[in-house]
C-alpha positions as CSV (number, residue, x, y, z in Angstrom):
1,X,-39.1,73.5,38.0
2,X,-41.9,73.6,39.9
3,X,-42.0,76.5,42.8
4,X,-45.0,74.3,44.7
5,X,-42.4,71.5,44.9
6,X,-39.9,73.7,46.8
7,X,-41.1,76.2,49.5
8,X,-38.2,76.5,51.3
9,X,-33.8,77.6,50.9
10,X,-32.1,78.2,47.5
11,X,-34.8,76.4,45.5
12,X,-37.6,78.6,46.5
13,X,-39.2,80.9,43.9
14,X,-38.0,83.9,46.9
15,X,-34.7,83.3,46.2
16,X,-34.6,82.6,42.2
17,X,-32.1,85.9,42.1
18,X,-29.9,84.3,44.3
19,X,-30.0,80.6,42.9
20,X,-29.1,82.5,39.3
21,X,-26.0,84.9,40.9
22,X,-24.8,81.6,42.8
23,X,-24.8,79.8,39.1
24,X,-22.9,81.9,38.0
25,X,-20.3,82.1,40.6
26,X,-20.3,78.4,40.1
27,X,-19.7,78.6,36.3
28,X,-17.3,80.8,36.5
29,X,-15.5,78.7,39.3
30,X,-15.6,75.9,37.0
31,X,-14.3,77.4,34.2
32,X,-11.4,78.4,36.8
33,X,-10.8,75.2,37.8
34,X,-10.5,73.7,33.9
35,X,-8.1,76.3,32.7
36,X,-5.7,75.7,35.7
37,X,-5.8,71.7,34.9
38,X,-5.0,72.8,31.4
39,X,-1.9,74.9,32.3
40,X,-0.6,72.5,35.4
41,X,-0.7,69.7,32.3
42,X,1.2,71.3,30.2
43,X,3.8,73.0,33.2
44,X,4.4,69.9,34.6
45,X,5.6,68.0,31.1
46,X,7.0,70.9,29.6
47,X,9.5,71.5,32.8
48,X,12.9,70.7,32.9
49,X,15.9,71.1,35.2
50,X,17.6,69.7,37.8
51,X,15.5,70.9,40.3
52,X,11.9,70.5,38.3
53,X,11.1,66.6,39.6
54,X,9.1,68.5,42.4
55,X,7.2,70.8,40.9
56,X,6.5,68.0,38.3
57,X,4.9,65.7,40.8
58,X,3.1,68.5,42.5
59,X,1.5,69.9,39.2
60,X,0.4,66.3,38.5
61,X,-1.4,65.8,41.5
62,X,-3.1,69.1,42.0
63,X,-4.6,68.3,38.2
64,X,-6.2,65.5,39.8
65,X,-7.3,67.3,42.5
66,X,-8.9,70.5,40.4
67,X,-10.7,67.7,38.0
68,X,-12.5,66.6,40.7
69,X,-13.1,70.3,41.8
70,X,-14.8,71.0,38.3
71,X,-16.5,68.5,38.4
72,X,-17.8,69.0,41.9
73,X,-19.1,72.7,40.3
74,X,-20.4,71.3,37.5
75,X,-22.8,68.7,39.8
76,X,-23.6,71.9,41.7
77,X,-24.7,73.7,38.8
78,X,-27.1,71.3,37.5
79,X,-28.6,70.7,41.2
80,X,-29.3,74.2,40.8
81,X,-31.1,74.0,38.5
82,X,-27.8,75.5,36.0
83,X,-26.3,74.5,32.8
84,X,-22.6,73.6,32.8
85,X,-21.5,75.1,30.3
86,X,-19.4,74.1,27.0
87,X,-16.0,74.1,25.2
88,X,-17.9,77.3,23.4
89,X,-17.8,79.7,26.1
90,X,-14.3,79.3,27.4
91,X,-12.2,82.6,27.4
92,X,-9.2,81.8,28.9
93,X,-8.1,84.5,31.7
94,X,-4.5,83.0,33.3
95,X,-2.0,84.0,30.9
96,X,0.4,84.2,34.2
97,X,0.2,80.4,33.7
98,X,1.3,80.1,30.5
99,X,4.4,78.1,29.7
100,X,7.8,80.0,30.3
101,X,10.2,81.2,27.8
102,X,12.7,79.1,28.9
103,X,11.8,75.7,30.2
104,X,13.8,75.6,33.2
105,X,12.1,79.0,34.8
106,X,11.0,77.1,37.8
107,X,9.9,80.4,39.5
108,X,7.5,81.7,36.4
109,X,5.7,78.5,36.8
110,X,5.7,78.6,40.8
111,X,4.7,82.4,41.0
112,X,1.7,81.5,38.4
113,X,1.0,78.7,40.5
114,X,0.9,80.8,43.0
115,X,-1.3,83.3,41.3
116,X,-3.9,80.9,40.1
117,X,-4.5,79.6,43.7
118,X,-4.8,82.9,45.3
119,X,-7.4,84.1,42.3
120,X,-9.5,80.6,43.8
121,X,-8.7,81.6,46.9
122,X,-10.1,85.3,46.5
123,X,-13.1,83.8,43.8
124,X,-14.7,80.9,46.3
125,X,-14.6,83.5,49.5
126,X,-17.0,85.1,47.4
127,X,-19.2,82.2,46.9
128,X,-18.6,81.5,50.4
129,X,-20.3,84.8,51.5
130,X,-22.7,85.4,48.4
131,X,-24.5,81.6,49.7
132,X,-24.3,82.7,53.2
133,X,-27.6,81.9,55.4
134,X,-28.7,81.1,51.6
135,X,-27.7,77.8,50.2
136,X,-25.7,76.2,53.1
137,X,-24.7,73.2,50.8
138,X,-22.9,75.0,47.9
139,X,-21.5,76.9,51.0
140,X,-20.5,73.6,52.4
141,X,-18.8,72.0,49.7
142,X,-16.9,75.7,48.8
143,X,-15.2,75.6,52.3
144,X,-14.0,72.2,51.3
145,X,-12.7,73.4,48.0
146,X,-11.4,76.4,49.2
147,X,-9.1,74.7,51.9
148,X,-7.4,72.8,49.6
149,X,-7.0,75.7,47.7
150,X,-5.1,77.6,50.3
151,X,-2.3,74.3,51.1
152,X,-1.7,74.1,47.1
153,X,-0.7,78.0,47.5
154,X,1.2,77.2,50.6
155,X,3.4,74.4,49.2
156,X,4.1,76.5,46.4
157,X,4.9,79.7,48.4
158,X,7.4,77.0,50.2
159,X,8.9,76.3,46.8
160,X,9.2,80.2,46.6
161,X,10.9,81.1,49.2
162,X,13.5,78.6,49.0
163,X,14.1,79.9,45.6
164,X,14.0,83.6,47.3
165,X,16.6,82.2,50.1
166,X,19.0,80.6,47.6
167,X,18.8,84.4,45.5
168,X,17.9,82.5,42.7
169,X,14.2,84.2,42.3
């Protein structure tokens, strides 16, 4: 990259430290968002129970919807002048996620649900302020992320308390 090209925002040589940190944020964002498609796949096949239709269908959607999130962080990263990176460096962190003992443990699933979305939640208010007055467009398309983030957390808190009300989490 050329610094001539680019004299002004996130691609200008002044703010190379900041383009690199905001990578990185990104990277790790995406790597978030792959390993919680990986685990709402396998939750919402390996479910069962009377009550689990629910859950099922919400886990298959929100896949969709994270998919498209990584692969909204991966564009970002290469705009940036990033590498998305590979299978290679994956070290999986959400072992709250990871299938229950016993299929039919609704609430494991729903409180790792739960616990994935509030880690996003916590992770792209980062990236929200770290890009502050910095690059307004990774900013931008965070704030979108991030509010979808908060209603999947919300629709399973709902699942939660009703499991809570009924005594049966």
């Amino acid at each position: 990259m050329a610094d001539t090209t680019y004299s002004k925002g996130i691609f200008s040589s002044d703010h190379k430290e900041d383009r690199e940190k905001i990578v990185a944020l990104l990277q790790k964002a995406y790597w978030m968002e792959i390993e919680t498609v990986i685990n709402y796949i396998t939750n919402s096949v390996n479910v069962d129970g009377i009550r689990a239709q629910e859950i099922r269908e919400s886990l298959a959607e929100d896949v969709q919807e994270e998919l498209g999130h990584a692969q909204q962080f991966a564009d970002r990263i290469k705009e940036l002048y990033g590498v998305v990176p590979g299978s290679a460096e994956f070290s999986p962190e959400q072992t709250f996620l990871q299938p229950p003992e016993h299929q039919t443990d609704l609430v494991h699933i729903i409180r790792g649900v739960i616990e994935a979305e509030t880690g996003a939640i916590e992770h792209y208010t980062r990236i929200i302020e770290e890009t502050e007055g910095v690059d307004h467009v990774t900013q931008d398309m965070v704030i979108a992320i991030l509010k979808d983030e908060q209603g999947h957390r919300r629709l399973f808190e709902g699942f939660l308390r009703e499991f809570e009300f009924e005594g049966k989490a």
